[in-house]
NUGUNU-858842 format. One record per atom (N, C-alpha, C): atom name; x, y, z. Coordinates in nm, 4 decimals. Layout:
<drenmars>
["CA", [X, Y, Z]];
...
</drenmars>
This chain:
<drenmars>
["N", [8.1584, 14.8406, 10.0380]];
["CA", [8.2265, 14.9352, 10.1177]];
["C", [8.3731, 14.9221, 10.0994]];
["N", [8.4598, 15.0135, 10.1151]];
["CA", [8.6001, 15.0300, 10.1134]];
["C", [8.6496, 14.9257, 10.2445]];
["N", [8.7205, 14.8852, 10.2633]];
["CA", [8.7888, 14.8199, 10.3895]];
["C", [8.8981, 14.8992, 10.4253]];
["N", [8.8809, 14.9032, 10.5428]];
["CA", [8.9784, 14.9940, 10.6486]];
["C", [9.0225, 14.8780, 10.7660]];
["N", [9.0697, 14.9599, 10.8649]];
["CA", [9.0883, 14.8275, 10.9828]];
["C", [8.9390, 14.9053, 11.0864]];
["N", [8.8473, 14.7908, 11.1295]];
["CA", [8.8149, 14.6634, 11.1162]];
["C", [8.7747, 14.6772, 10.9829]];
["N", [8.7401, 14.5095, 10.9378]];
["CA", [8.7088, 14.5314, 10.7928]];
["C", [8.5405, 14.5755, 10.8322]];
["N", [8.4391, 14.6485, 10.7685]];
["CA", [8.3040, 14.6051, 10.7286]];
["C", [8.2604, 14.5484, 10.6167]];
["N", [8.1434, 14.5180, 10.5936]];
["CA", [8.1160, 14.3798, 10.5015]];
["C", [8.0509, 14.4985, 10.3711]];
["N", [8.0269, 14.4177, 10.2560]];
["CA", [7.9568, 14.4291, 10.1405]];
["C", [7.8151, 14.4162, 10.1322]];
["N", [7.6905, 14.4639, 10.1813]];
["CA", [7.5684, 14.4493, 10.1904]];
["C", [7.5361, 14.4073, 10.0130]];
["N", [7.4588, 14.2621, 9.9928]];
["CA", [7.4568, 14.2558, 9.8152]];
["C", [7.3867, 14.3803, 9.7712]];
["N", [7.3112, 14.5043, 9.8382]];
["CA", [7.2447, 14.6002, 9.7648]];
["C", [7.2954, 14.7066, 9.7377]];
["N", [7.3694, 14.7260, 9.8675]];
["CA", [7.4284, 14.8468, 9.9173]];
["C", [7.5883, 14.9049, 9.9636]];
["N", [7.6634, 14.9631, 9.8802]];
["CA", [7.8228, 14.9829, 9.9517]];
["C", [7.8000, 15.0700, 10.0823]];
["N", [7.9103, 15.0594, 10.1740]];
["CA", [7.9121, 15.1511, 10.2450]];
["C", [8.0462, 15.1887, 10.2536]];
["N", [8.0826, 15.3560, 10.2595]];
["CA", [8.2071, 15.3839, 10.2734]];
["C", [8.2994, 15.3947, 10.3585]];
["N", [8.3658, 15.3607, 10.4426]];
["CA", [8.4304, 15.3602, 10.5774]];
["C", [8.5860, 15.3773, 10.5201]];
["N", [8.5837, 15.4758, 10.5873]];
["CA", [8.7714, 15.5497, 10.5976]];
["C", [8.8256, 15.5287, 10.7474]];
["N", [8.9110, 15.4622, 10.7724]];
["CA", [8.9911, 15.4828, 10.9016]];
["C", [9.1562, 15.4517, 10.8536]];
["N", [9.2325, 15.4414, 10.9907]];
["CA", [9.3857, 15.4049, 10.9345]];
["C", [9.3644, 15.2866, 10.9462]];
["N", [9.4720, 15.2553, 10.7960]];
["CA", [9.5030, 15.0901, 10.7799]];
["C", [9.5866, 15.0774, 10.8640]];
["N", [9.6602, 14.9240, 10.8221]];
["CA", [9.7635, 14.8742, 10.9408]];
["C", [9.8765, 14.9419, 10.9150]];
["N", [9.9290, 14.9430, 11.0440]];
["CA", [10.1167, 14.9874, 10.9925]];
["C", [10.1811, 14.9319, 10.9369]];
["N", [10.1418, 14.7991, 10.9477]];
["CA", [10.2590, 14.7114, 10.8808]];
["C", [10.2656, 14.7103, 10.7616]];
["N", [10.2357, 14.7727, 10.6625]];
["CA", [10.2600, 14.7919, 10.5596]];
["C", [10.3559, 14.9298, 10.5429]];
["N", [10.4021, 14.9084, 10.4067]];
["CA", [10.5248, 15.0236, 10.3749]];
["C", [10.4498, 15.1529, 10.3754]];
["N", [10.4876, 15.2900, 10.3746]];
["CA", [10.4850, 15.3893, 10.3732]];
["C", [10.3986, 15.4340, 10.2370]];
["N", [10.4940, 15.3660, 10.0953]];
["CA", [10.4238, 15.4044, 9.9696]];
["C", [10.2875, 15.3146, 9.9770]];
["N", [10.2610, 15.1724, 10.0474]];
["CA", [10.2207, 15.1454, 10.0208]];
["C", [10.0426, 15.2293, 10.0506]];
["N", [10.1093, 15.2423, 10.2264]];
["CA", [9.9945, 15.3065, 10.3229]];
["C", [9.9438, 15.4695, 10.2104]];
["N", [10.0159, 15.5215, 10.1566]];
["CA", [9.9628, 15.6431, 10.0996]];
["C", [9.8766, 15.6219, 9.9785]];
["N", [9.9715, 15.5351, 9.8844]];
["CA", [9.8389, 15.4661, 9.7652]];
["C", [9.7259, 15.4439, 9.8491]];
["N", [9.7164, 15.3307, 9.9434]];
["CA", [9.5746, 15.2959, 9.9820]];
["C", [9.5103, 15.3841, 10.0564]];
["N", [9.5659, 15.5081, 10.0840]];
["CA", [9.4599, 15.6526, 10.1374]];
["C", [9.4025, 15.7136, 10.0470]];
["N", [9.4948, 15.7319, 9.9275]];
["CA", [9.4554, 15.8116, 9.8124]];
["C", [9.3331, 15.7047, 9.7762]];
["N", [9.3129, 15.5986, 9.7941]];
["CA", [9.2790, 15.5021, 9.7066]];
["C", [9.1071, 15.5450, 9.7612]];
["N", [9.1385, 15.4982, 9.9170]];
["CA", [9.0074, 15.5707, 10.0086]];
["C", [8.9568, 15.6386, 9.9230]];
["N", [9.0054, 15.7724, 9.9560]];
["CA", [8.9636, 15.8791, 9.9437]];
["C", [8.9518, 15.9369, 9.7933]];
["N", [8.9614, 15.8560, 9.6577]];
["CA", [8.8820, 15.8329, 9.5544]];
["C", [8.7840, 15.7810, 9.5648]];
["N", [8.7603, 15.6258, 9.6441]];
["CA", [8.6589, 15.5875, 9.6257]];
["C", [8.5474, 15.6326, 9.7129]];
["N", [8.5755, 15.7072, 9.8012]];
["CA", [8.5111, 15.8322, 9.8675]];
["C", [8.4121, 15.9061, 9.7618]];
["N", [8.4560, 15.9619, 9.7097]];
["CA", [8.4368, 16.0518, 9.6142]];
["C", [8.3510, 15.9547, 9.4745]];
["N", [8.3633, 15.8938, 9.4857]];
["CA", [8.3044, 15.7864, 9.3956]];
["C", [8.3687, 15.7701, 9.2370]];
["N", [8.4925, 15.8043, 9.2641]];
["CA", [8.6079, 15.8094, 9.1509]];
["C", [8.6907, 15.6540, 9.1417]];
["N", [8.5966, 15.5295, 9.0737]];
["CA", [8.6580, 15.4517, 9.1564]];
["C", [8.7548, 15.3716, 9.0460]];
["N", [8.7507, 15.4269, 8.9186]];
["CA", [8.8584, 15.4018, 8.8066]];
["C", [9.0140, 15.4500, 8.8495]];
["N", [8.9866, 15.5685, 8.9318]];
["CA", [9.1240, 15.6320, 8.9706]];
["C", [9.1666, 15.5274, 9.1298]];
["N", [9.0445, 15.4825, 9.1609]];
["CA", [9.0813, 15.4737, 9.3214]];
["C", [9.1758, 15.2595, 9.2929]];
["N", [9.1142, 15.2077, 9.1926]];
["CA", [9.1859, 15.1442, 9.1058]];
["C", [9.2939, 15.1416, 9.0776]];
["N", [9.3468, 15.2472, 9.0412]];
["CA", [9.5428, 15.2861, 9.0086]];
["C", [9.6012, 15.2962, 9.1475]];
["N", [9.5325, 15.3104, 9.2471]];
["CA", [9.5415, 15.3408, 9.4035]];
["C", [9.6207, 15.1948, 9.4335]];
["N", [9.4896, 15.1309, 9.4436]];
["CA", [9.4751, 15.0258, 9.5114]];
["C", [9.5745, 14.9309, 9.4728]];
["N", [9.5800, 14.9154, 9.3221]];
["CA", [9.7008, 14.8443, 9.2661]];
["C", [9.8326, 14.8849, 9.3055]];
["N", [9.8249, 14.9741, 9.2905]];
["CA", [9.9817, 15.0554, 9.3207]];
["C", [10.0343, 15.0520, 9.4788]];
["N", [9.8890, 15.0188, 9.5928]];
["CA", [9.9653, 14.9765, 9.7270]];
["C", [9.9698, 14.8059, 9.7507]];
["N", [9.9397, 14.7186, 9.6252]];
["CA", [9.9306, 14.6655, 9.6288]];
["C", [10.1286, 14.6000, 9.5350]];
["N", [10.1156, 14.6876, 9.4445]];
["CA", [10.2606, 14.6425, 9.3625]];
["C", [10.3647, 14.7291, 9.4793]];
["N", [10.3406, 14.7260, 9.5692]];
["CA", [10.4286, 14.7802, 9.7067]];
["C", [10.4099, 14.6573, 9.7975]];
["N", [10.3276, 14.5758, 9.8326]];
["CA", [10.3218, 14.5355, 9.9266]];
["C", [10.1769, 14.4140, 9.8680]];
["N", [10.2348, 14.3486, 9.8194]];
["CA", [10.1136, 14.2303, 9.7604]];
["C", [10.0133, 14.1817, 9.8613]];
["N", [10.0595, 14.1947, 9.9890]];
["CA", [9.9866, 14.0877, 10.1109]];
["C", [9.8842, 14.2358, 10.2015]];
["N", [9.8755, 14.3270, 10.1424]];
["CA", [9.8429, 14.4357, 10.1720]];
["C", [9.6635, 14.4027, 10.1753]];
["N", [9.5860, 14.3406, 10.2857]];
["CA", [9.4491, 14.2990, 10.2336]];
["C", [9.3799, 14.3858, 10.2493]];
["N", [9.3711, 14.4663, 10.2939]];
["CA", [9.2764, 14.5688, 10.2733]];
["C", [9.2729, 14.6615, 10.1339]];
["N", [9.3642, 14.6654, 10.1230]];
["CA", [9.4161, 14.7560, 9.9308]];
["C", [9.3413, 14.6228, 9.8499]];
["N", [9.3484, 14.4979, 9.9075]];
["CA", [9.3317, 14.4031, 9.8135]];
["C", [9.1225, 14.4149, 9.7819]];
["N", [9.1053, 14.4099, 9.9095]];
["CA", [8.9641, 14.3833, 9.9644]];
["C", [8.8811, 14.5565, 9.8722]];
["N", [8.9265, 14.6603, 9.8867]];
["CA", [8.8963, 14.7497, 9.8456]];
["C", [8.9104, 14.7947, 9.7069]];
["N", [8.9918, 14.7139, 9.6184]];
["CA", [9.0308, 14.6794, 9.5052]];
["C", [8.9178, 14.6187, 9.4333]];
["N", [8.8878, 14.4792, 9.4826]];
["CA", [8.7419, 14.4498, 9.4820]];
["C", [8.6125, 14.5414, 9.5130]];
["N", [8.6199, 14.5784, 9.5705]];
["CA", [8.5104, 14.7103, 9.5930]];
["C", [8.4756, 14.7437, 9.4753]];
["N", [8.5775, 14.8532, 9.4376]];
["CA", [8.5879, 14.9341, 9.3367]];
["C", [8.5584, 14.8882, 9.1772]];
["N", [8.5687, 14.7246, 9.1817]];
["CA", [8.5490, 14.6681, 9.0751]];
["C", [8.3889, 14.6438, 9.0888]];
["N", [8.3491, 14.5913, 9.2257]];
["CA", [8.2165, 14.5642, 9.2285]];
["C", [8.1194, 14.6890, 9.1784]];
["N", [8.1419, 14.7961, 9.2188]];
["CA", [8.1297, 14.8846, 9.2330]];
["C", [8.1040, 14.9652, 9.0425]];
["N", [8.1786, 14.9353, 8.9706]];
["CA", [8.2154, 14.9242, 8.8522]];
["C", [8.1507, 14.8106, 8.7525]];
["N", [8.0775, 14.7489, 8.7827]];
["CA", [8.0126, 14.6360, 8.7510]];
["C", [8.1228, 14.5286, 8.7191]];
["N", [8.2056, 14.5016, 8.7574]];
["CA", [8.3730, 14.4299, 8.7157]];
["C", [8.3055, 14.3186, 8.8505]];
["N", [8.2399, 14.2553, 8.8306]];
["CA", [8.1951, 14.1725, 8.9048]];
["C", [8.3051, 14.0205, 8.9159]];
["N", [8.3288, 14.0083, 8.8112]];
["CA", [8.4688, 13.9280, 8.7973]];
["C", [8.5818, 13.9259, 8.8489]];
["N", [8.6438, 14.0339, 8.7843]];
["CA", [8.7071, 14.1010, 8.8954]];
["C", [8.7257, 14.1397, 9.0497]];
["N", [8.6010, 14.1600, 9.0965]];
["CA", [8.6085, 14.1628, 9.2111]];
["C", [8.5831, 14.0416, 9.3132]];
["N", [8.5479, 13.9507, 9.1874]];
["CA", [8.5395, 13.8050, 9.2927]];
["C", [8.7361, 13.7610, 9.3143]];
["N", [8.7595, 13.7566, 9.2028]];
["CA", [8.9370, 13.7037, 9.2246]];
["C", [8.9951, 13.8594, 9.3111]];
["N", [8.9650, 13.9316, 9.3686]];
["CA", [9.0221, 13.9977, 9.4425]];
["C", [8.9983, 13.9637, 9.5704]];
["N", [8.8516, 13.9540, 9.5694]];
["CA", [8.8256, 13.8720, 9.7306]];
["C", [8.8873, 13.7213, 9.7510]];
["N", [8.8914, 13.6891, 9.6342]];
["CA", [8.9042, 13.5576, 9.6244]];
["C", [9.0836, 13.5595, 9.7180]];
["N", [9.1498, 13.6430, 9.6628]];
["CA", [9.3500, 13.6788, 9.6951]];
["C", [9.3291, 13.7063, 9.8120]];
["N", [9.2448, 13.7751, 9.8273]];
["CA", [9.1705, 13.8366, 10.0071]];
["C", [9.2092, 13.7240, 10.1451]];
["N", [9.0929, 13.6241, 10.0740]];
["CA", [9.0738, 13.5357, 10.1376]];
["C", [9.2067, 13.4416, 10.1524]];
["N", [9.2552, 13.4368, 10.0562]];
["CA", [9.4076, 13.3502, 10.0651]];
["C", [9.4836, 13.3876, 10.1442]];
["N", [9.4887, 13.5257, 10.1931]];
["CA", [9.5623, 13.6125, 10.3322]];
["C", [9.4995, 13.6023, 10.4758]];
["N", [9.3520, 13.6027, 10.4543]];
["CA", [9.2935, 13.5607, 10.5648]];
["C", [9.1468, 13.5132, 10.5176]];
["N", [9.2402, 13.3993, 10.5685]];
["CA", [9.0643, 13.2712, 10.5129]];
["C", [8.9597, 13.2680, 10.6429]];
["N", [9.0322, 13.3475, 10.7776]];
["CA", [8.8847, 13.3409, 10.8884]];
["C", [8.8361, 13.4910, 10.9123]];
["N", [8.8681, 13.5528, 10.7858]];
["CA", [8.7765, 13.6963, 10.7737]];
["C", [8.6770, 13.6889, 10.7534]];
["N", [8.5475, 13.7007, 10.8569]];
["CA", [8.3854, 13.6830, 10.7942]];
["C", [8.3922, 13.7665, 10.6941]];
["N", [8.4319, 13.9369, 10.6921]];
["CA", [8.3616, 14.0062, 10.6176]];
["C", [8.4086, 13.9781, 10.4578]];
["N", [8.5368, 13.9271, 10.3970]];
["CA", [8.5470, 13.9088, 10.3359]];
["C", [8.4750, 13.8244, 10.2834]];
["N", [8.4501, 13.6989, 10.2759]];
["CA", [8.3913, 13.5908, 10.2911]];
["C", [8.2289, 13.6703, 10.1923]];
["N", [8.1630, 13.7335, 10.3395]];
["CA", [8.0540, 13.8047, 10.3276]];
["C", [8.0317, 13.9154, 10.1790]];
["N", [8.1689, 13.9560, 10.1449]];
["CA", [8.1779, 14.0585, 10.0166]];
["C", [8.2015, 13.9599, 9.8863]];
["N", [8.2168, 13.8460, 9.9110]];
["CA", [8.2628, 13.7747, 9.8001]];
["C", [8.1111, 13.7388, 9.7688]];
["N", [8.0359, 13.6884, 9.8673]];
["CA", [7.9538, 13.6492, 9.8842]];
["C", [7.7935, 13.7295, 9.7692]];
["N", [7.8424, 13.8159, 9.8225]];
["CA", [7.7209, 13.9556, 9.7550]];
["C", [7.7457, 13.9412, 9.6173]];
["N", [7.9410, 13.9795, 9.5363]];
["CA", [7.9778, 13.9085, 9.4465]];
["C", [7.8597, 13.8296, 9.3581]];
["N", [7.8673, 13.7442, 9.4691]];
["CA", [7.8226, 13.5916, 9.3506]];
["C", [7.6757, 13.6340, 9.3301]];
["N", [7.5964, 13.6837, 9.4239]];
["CA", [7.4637, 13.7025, 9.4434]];
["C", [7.4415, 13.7707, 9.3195]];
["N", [7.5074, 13.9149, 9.2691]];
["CA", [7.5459, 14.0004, 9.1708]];
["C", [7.5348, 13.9296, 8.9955]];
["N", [7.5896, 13.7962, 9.0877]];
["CA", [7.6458, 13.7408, 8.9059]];
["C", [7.5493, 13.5956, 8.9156]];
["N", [7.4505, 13.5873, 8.9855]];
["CA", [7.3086, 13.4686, 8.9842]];
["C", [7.4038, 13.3675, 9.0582]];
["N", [7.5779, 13.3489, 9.0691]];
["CA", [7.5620, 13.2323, 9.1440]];
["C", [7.4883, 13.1838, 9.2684]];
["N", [7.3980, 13.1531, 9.3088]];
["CA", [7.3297, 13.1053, 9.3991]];
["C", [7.4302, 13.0243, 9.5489]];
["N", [7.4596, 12.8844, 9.4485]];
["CA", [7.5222, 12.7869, 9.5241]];
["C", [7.6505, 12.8520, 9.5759]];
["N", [7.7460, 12.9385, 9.5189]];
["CA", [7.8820, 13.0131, 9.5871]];
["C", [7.8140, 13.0653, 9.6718]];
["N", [7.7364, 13.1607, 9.6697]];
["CA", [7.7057, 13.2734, 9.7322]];
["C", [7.6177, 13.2223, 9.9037]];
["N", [7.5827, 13.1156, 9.8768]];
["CA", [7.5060, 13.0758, 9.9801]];
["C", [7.6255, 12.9348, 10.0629]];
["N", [7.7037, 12.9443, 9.9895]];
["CA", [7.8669, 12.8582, 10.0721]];
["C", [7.9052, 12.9803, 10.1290]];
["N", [7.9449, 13.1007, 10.0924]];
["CA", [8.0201, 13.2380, 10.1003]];
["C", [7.9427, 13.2418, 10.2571]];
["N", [7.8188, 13.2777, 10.2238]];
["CA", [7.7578, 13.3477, 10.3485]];
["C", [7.7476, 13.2324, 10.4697]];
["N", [7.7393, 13.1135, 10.4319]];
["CA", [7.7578, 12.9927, 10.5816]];
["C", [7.9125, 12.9967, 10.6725]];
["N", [7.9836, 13.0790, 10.5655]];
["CA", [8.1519, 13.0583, 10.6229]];
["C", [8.1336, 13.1749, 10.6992]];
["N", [8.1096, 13.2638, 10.6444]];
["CA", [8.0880, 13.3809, 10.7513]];
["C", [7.9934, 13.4451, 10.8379]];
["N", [7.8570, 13.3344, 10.8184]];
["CA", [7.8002, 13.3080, 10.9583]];
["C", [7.8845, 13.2314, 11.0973]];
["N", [7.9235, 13.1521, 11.0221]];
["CA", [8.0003, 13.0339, 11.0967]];
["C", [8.1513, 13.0991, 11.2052]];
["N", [8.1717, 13.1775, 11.1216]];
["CA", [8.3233, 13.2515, 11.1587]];
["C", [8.2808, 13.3928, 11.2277]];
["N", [8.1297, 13.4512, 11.2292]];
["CA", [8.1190, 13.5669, 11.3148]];
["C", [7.9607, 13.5372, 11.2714]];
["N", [7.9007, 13.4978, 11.4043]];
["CA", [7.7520, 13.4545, 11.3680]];
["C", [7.7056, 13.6171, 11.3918]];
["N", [7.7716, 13.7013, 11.4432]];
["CA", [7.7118, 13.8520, 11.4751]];
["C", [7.7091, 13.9527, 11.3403]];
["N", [7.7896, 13.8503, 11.2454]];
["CA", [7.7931, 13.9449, 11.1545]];
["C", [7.6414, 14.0087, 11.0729]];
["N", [7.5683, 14.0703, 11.1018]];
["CA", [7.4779, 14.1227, 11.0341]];
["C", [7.4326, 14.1031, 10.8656]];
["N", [7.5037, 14.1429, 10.8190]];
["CA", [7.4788, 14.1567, 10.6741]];
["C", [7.4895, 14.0379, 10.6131]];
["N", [7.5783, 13.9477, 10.6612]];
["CA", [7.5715, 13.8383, 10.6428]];
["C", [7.4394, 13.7524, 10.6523]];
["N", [7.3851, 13.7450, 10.7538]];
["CA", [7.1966, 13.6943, 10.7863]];
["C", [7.1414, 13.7920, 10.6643]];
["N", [7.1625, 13.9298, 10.6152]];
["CA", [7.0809, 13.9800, 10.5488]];
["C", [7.1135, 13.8896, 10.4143]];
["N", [7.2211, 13.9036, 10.3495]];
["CA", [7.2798, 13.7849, 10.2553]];
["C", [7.1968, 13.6759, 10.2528]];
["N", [7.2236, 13.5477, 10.3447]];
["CA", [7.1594, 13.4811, 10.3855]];
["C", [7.0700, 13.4533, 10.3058]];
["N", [6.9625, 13.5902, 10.3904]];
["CA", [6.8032, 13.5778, 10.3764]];
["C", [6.7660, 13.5897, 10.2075]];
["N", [6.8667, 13.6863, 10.1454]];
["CA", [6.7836, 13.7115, 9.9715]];
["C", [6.8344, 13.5889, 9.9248]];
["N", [6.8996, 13.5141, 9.9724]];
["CA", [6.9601, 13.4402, 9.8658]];
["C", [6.9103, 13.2338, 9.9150]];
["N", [6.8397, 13.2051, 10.0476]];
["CA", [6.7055, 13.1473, 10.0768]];
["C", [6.6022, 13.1748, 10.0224]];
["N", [6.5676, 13.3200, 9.9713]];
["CA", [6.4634, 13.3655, 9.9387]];
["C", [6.4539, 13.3160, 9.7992]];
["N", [6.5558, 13.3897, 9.7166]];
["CA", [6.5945, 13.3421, 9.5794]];
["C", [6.5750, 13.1784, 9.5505]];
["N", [6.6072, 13.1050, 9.6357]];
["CA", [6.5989, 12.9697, 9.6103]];
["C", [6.5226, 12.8939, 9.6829]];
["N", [6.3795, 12.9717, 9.7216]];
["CA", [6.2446, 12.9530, 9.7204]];
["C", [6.2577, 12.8458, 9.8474]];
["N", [6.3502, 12.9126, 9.9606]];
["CA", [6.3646, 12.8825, 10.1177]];
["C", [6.3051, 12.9355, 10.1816]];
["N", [6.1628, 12.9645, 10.1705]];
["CA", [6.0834, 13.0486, 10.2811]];
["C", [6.1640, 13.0765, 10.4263]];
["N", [6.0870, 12.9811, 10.4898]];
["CA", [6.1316, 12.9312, 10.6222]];
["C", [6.2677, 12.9969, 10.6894]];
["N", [6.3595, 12.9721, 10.5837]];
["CA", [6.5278, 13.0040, 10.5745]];
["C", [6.5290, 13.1379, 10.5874]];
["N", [6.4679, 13.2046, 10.4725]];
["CA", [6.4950, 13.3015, 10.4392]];
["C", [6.4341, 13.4427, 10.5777]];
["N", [6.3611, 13.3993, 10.6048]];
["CA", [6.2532, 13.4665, 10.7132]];
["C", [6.3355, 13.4944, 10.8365]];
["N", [6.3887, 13.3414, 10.8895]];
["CA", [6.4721, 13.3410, 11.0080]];
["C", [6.6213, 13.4266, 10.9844]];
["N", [6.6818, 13.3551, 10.8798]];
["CA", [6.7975, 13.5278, 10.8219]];
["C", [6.7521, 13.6118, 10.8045]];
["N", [6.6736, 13.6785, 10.7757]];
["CA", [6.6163, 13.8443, 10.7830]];
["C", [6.5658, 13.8692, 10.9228]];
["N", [6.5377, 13.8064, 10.9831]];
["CA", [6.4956, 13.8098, 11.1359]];
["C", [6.6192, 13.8263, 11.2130]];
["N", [6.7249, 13.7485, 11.1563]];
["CA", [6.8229, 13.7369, 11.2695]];
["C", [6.9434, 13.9182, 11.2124]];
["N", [6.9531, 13.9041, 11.0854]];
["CA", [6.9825, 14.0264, 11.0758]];
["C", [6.9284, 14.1490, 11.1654]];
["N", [6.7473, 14.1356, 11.1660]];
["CA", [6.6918, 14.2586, 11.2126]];
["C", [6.7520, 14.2431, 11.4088]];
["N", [6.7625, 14.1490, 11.4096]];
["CA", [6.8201, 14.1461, 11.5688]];
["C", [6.9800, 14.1925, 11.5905]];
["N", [7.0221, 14.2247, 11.4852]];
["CA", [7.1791, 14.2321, 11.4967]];
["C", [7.1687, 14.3887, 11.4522]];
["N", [7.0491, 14.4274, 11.3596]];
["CA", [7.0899, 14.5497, 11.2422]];
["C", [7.1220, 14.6412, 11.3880]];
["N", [7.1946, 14.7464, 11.3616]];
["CA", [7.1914, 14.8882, 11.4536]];
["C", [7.1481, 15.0079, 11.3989]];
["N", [7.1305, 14.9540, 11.2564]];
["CA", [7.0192, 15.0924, 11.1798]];
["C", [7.1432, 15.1560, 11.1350]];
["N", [7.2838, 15.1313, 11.1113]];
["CA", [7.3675, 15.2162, 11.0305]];
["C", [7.3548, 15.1976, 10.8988]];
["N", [7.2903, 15.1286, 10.8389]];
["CA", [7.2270, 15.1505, 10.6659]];
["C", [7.1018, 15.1426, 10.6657]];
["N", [7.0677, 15.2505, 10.6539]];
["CA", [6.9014, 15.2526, 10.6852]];
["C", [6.8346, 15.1744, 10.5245]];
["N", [6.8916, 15.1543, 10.4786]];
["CA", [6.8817, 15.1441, 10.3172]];
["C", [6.8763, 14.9383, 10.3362]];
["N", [6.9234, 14.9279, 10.3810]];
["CA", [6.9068, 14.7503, 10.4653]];
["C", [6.8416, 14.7680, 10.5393]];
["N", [6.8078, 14.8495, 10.6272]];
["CA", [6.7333, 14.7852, 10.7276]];
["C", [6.5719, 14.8103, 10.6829]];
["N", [6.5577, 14.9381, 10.5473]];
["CA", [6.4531, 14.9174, 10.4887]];
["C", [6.4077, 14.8305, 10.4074]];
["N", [6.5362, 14.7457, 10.3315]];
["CA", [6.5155, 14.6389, 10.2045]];
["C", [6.4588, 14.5304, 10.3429]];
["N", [6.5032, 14.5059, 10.4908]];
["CA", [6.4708, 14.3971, 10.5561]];
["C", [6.3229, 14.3606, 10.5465]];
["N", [6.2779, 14.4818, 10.5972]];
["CA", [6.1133, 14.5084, 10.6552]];
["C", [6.0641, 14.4623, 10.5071]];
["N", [6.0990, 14.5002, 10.3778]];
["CA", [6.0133, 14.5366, 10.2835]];
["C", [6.0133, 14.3212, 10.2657]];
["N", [6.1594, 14.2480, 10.2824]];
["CA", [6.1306, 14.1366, 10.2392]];
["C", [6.0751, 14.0273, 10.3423]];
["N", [6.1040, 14.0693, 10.4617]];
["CA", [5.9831, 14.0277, 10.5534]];
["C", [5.8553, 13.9860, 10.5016]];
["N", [5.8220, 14.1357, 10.4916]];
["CA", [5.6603, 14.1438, 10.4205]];
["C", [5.6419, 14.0722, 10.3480]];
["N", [5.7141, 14.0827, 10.2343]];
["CA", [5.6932, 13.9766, 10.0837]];
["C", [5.7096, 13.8407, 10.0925]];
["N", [5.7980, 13.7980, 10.2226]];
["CA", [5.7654, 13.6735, 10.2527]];
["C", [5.6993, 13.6061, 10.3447]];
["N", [5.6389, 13.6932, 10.4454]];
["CA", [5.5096, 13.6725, 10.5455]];
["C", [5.4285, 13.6177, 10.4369]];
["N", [5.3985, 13.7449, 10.3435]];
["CA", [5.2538, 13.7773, 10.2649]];
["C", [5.1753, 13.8590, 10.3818]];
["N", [5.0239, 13.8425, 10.3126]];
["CA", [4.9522, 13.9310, 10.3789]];
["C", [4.8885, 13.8694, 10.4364]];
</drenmars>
């Protein structure tokens, strides 16, 4: 997903797009790059929304949301690399952001790291245990590393948090439930 103010997180399956106003405290050029930037990656233009993001970023370096959405757009792009050292700058601005944390997190899931990805998602359980997507995280990536038990109780605790705004998670939940109940 794009980051706006509040941030929302990176589901590892699924982006979601969220437009609101960023902060003020950033400059003027900077605040307009990172609208335009939106509202490319809106549109799912996210090579252009790229020149955006950089450009409110060569205005205003500490700009984390241009930074966080920068990453997006790379994830998004299969620039999986890329979008880890963007979260990664993210995090250097604010290291007690779950959702960041949580997008870096998906990141690693993306690129088989296991062991990052399952540090990623404990920091941002730890730092917003409400965070949702995070337990969904969690759970594929217990699952992946043949944590039954683990994995069951994070998909459980997600389904207690989900509010059904990605129906697209809250269907991958049910489906890995199942597959790890069995029948």
């Amino acid at each position: 997903m794009v980051r706006t103010q509040p941030t929302k997180v990176l589901v590892p399956v699924i982006v979601v797009l969220v437009l609101a106003l960023a902060a003020c405290a950033n400059s003027a050029a900077a605040q307009e790059h990172f609208e335009k930037g939106n509202e490319l990656a809106q549109a799912l233009q996210f090579e252009q929304a790229i020149v955006e993001f950089e450009a409110a970023l060569d205005e205003d370096p500490k700009f984390v949301s241009a930074r966080i959405n920068l990453g997006v757009a790379h994830y998004q792009l299969g620039r999986l690399d890329e979008a880890i050292v963007q979260y990664q700058k993210a995090i250097e601005l604010e290291p007690e952001d779950a959702d960041i944390h949580s997008n870096l997190a998906a990141a690693y899931v993306q690129m088989s790291q296991l062991d990052e990805a399952l540090q990623e998602y404990l920091i941002a359980v730890e730092l917003n245990p409400e965070l949702a997507e995070a337990h969904f995280g969690l759970g594929v990536v217990y699952s992946q590393n043949g944590k039954i038990d683990e994995a069951i109780q994070a998909i459980e605790r997600f389904q207690d948090l989900d509010t059904g705004a990605d129906p697209t998670a809250t269907g991958l939940a049910k489906q890995y439930l199942q597959q790890l109940k069995g029948p």
